[in-house]
C-alpha positions in Angstrom: -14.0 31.9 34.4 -12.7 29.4 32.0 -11.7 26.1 33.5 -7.7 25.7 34.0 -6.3 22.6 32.5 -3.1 20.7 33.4 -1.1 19.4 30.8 0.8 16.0 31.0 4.3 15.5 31.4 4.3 12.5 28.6 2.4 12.6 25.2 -1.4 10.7 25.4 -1.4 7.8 22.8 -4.4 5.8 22.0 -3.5 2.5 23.4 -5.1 -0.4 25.0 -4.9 0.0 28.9 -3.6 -3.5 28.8 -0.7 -3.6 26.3 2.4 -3.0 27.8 4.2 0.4 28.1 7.6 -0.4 25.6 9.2 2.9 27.3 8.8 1.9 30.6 9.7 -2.3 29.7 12.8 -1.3 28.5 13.5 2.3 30.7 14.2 4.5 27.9 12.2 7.8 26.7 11.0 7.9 23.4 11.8 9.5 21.1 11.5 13.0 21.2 12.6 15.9 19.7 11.8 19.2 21.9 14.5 21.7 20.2 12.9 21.1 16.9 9.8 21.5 18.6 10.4 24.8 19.9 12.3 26.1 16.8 9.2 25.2 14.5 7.0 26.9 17.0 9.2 30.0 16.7 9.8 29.8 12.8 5.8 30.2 12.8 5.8 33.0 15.1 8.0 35.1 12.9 6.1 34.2 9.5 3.0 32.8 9.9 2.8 32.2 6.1 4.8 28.8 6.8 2.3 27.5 9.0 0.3 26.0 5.3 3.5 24.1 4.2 4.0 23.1 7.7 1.1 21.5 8.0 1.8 18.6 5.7 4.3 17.4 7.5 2.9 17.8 10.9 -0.1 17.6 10.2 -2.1 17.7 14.1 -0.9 18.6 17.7 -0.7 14.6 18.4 2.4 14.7 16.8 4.0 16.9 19.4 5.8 15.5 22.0 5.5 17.9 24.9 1.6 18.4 25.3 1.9 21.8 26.1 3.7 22.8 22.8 1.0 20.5 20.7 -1.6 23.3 22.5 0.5 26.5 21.5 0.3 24.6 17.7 -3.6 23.8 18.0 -3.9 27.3 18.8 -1.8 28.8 16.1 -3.7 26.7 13.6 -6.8 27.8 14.9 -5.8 31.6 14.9 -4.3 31.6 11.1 -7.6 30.1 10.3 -9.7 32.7 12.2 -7.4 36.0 10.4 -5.1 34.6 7.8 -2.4 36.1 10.6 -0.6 34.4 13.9 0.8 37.2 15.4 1.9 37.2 20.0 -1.3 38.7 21.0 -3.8 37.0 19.1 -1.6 33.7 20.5 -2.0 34.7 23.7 -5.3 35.6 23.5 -6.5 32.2 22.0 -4.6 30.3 24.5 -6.6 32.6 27.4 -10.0 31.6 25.7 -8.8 28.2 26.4 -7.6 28.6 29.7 -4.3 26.9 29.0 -2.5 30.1 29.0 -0.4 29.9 32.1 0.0 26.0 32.0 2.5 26.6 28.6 4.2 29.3 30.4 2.3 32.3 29.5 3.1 35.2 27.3 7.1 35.0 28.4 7.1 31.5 27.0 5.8 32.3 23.8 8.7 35.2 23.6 10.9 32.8 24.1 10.1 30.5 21.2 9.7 33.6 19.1 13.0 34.5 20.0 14.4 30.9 19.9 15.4 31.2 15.8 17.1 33.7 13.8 14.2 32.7 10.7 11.5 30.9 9.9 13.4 29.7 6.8 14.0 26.3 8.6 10.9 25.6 9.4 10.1 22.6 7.0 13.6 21.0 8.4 12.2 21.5 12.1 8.6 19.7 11.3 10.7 16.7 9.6 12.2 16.0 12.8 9.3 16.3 15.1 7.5 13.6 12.4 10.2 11.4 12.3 10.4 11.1 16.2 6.6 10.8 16.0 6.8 8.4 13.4 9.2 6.2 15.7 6.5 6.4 19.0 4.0 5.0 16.9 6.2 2.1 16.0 7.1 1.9 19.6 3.2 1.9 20.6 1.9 -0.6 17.8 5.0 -2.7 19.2 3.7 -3.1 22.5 0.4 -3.9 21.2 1.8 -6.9 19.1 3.7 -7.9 22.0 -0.2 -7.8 23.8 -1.5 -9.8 21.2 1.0 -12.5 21.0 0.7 -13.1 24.6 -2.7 -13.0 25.5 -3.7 -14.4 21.6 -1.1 -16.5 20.4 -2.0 -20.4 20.9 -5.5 -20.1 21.5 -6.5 -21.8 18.1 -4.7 -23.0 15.0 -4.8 -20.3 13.2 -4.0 -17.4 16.5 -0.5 -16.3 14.9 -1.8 -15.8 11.7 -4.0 -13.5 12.9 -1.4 -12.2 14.9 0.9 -11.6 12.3 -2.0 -10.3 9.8 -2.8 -7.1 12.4 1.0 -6.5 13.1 1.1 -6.3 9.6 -2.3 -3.7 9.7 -0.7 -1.7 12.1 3.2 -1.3 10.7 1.5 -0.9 7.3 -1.3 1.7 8.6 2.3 4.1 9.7 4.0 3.0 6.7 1.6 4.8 4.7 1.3 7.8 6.7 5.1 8.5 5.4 3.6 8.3 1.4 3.4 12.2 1.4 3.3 13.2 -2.5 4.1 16.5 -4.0 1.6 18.3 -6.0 3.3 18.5 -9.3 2.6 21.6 -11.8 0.6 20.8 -14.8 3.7 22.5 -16.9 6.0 19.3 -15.3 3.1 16.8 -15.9 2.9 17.9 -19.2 6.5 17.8 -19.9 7.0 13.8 -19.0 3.7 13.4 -20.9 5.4 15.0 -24.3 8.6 12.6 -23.2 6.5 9.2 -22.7 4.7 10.1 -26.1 8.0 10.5 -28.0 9.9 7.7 -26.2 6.6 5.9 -27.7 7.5 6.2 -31.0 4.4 5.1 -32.6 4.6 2.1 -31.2 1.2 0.1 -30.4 2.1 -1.0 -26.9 3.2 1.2 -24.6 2.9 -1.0 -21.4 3.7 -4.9 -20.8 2.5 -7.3 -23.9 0.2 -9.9 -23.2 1.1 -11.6 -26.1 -2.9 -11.5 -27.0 -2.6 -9.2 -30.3 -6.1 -8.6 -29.7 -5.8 -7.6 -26.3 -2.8 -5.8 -26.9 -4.4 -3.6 -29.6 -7.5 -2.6 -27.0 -5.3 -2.4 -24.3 -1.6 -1.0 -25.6 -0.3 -3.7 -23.1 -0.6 -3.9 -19.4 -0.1 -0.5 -17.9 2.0 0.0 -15.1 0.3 1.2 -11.6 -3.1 0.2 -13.2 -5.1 -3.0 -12.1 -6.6 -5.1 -14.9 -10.0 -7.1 -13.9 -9.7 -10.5 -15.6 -13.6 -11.5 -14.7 -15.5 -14.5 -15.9 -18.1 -17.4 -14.5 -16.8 -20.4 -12.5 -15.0 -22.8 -14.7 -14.7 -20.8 -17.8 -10.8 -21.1 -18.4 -9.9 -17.5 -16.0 -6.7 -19.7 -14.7 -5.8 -20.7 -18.3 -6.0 -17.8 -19.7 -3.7 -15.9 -17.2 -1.3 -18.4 -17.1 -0.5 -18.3 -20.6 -0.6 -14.0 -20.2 2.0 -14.9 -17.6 3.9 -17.5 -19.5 3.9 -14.7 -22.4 5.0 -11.8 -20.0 7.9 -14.0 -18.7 9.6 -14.6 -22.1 8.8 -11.5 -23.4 6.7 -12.5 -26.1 8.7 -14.9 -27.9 7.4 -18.1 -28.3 8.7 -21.6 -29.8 7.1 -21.3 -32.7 7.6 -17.6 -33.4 11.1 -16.5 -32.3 11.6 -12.7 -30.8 15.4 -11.7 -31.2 14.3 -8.2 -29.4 12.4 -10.1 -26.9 12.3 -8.6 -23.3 11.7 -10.9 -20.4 9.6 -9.5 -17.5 9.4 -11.0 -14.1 6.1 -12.1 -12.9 4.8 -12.6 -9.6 1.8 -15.2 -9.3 -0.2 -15.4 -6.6 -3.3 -18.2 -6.3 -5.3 -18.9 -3.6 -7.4 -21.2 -5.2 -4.6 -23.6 -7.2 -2.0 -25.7 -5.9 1.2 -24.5 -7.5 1.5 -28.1 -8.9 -1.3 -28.0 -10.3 -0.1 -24.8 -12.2 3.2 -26.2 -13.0 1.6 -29.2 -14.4 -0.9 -26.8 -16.7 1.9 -24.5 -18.1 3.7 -27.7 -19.0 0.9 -28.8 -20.8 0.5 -25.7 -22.4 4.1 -25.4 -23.3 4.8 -28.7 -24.8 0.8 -29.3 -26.5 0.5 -32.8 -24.3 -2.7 -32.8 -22.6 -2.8 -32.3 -19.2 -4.8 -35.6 -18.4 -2.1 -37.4 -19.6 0.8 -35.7 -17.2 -1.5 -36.7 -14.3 -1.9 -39.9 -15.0 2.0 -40.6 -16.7 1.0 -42.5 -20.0 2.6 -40.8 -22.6 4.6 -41.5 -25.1 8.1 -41.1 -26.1 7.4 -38.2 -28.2 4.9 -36.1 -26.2 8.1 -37.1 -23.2 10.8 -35.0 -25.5 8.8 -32.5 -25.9 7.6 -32.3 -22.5 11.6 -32.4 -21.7 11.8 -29.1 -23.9 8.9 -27.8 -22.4 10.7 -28.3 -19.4 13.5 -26.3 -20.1 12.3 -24.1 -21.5 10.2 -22.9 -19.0 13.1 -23.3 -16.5 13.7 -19.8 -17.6 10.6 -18.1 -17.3 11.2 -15.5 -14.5 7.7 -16.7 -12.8 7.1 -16.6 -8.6 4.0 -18.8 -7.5 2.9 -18.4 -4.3 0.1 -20.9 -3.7 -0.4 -19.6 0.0 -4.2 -21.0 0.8 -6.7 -17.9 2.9 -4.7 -15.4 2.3 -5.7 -12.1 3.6 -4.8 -8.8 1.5 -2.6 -7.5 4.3 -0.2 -10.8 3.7 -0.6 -10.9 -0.1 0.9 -6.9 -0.1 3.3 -7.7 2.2 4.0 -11.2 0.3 4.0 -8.3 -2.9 6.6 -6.3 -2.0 9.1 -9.0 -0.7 8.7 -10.1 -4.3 9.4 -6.9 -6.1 12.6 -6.4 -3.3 13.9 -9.8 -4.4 13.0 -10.7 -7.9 11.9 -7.2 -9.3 8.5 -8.8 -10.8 7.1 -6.7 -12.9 4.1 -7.6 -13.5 1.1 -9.4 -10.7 -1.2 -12.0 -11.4 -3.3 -12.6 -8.2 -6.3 -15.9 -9.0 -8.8 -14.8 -7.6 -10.1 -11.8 -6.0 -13.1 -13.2 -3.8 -10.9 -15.4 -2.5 -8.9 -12.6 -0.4 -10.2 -11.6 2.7 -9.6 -7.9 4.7 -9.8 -8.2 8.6 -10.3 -4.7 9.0 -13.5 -4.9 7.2 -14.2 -8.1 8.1 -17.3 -7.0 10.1 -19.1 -5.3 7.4 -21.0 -6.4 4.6 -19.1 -9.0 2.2 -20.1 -6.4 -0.3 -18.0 -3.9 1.5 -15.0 -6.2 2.1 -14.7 -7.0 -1.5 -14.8 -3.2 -2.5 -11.7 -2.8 -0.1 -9.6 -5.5 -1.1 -9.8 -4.0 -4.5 -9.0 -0.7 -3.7 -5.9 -2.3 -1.7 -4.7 -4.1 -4.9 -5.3 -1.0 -7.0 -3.2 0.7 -4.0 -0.5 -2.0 -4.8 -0.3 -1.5 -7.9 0.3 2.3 -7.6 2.9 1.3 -5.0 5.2 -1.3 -6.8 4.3 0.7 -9.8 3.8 -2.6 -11.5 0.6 -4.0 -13.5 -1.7 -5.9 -11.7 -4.2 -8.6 -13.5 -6.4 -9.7 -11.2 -8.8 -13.1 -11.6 -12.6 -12.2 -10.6 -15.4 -14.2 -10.6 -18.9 -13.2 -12.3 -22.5 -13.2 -10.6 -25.4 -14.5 -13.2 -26.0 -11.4 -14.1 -24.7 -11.6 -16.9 -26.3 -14.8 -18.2 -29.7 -13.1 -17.9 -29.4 -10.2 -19.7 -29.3 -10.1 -23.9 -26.2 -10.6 -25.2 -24.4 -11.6 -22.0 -22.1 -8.8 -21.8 -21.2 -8.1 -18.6 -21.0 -5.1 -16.4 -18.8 -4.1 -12.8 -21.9 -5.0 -10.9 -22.0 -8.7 -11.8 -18.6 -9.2 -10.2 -19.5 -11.8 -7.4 -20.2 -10.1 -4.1 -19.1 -6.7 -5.4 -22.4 -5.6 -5.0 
């Protein structure tokens, strides 16, 4: 006889037994939706067939509110599985095998959500709802556990709200990205924008953001939005330089004192270095700008000349759309959040981040260093494809590279990569 189970009048969430209970601080239900519930139930009974698009949107019983109907789901899935079909009996039957029959109601319940909706033509509408209100719980739940952590955590050492901050950042991100759901596209569509892009194209060289690097620009047809760029070298080997004048270029479109662009298109760029003070960057593209070397702008002894033409430099680059964020041990939770404010309120387009070892993830903190590094970069490539932006980031090489013939490196010498 199989073992009767009694189903909860509240959903189960995976919570810490300490954190506080939002619903019950604050004496309100969460939201729920149990109409929409029911109806999808019932759109599924009629036409099993919509349980596969169904299933994208809610994708596991969890999401349910009322326990009893995530079980009638679990079942149904289970069932189409089994015979490609999802019809009363075999229901009913699964749900006896699991000895949960009676506790949903029994075979007059599942009549009545059968019987609950005219069609199952709704049925993506229904399982929207019950996502959204599932969505909101989840907010609700990681809320209380930030309100844990900044009680039991916060003050403790110098650095507690950072860390704080950092996993509240985790956890709202973590749902955030649960929402991302993208379509399959037909190859026929794909194809179609690709033909479009190719004739917008024109024959033109670059189809992406110029460096201003002809070079680079002929190997690379520009920075290509959504992709990340490695910009990887040894220690000391002029990484910062070099980016900073791709970022100076970026910024003003190209044009340059000394060779004018009338067609020129400015892009905003978003600079992000964890190893640099941003005076010390200011104080570099200056010296880049205006050809007065940078020893002499820290130590002040220059001359009337090299003082106009840092003045123009000056100006100049007083209209460079460029965002530095000097922010020292950042972690790559606060540098995407940091990220997206920056698109939001300057629409960069274009990310320079100085350098990747430098970024830490406290979600893989506990691994290998090799396995940190490995997903930081996939959270930057992630960025990119987010903010739909290029993103050149700084890396620094291994010796590997030094000891093999010709020097020429390879992915594994990036430092720590492994």
């Amino acid at each position: 006889m199989n073992e009767q189970t009694t189903f909860e009048s509240k959903p189960r969430f995976k919570k810490r037994s300490e954190a506080p209970d939002i619903g019950q601080l604050f004496d309100r239900t969460p939201p729920h939706h149990i109409d929409a519930e029911r109806s999808l139930l019932g759109s599924i009974l009629l036409d099993p067939s919509v349980l596969m698009d169904t299933v994208q949107i809610v994708s596991s019983p969890d999401v349910f509110y009322k326990e009893s109907h995530g079980a009638i789901f679990k079942a149904l899935l289970d069932t189409y599985e089994a015979h490609q079909t999802g019809d009363l009996v075999q229901l009913a039957e699964s749900l006896r095998a699991r000895g949960v029959l009676e506790q949903i109601g029994g075979t007059t319940y599942l009549m009545e959500l059968a019987e609950a909706v005219p069609s199952a033509a709704n049925a993506p509408f229904y399982a929207k709802l019950i996502a959204d209100s599932f969505r909101l719980r989840k907010l609700i739940d990681a809320a209380g556990e930030i309100l844990f952590d900044a009680y039991n955590q916060g003050g403790g050492t110098p650095d507690a709200a950072r860390g704080v901050i950092d996993t509240a950042e985790k956890r709202i991100f973590d749902i955030a990205q649960e929402d991302i759901n993208a379509e399959p596209e037909s190859l026929k569509e794909l194809l179609h924008q690709e033909m479009e892009r190719i004739d917008a194209a024109d024959g033109k060289l670059i189809s992406g953001v110029p460096s201003g690097f002809n070079d680079l620009d002929n190997l690379l047809a520009g920075f290509q939005n959504e992709e990340m760029t490695i910009l990887a070298a040894r220690p000391s080997m002029g990484k910062t330089a070099i980016a900073l004048n791709i970022a100076e270029q970026i910024a003003f479109g190209g044009a340059t004192p000394w060779q004018p662009k009338p067609d020129a298109k400015p892009v905003a760029v978003g600079v992000f270095s964890l190893e640099m003070a941003r005076g010390s960057l200011t104080q570099r593209l200056l010296s880049s700008r205006s050809g007065v070397d940078s020893a002499k702008l820290r130590t002040g002894q220059v001359s009337d000349s090299e003082w106009q033409r840092l003045q123009q430099a000056c100006d100049e680059l007083a209209h460079a759309p460029i965002y530095i964020d000097d922010t020292p041990g950042m972690t790559i939770l606060t540098l995407r959040a940091k990220a997206r404010r920056m698109k939001q309120r300057y629409n960069i387009g274009c990310l320079v981040i100085d350098y990747l070892q430098l970024l830490s993830s406290p979600g893989s903190a506990r691994e290998s260093r090799q396995v940190e590094v490995s997903e930081i970069s996939r959270s930057i490539k992630a960025l990119a494809r987010e903010l739909k932006v290029p993103v050149i980031c700084l890396a620094q090489l291994n010796r590997g590279a030094e000891q093999r013939e010709g020097n020429r490196p390879k992915m594994s010498d990036l430092r720590e990569s492994g």
